[in-house]
C-alpha positions as CSV (number, residue, x, y, z in Angstrom):
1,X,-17.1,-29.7,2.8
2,X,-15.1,-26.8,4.0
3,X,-12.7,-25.1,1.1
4,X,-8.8,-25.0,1.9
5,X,-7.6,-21.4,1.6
6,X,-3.6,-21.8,0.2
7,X,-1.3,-19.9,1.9
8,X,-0.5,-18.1,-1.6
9,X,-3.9,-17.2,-2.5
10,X,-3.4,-15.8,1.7
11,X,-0.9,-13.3,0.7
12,X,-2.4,-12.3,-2.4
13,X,-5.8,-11.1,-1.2
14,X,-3.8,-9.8,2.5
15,X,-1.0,-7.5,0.1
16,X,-4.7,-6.7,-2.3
17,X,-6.5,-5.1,0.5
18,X,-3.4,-3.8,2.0
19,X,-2.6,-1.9,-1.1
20,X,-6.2,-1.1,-1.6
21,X,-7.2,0.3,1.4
22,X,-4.2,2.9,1.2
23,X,-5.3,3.6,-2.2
24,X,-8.5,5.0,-0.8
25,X,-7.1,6.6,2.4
26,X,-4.8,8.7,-0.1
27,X,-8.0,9.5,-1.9
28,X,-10.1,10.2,0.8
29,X,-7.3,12.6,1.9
30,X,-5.9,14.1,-1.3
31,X,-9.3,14.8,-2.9
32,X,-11.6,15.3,0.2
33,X,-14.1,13.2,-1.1
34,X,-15.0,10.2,1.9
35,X,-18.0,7.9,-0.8
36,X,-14.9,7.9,-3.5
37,X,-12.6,5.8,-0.6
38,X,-14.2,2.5,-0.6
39,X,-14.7,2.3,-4.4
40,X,-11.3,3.0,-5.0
41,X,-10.2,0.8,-1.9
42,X,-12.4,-2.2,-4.0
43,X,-11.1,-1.3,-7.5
44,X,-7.7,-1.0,-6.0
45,X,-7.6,-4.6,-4.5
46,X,-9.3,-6.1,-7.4
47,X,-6.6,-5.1,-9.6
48,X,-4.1,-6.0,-7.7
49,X,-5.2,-9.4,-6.9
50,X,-5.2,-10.3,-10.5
51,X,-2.1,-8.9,-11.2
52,X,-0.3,-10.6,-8.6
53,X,-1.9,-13.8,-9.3
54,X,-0.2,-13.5,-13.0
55,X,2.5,-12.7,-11.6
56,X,3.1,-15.3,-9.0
57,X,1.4,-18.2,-10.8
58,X,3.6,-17.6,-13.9
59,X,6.2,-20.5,-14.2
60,X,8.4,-19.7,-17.0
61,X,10.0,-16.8,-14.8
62,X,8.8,-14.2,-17.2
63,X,6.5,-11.1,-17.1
64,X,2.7,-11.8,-18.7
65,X,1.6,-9.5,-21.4
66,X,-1.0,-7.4,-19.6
């Protein structure tokens, strides 16, 4: 049985990685250190993912404690 993937849950992990992966090209290039990119580019998107899915899937219109 295949899984449906939501259009929201779409934009949430596209803007994660997005956001991510510029996360660790600005480290790679600030700090000059290329093995620190990709943890910071997963780290990055992780975060963000679950921030935005507070965000977005909070119905009383108010920011989450957080």
């Amino acid at each position: 049985m295949r899984k449906i993937i939501t259009l929201r849950s779409a934009v949430i992990m596209g803007v994660a990685v997005a956001t991510g992966a510029a996360a660790g090209g600005a480290v790679e290039a600030v700090a000059g250190i290329g093995e620190a990119g990709p943890v910071v580019t997963g780290a990055v998107a992780l975060w963000f993912a679950e921030k935005l899915d507070r965000i977005i899937g909070d119905d009383s219109g108010e920011e989450s404690q957080g």
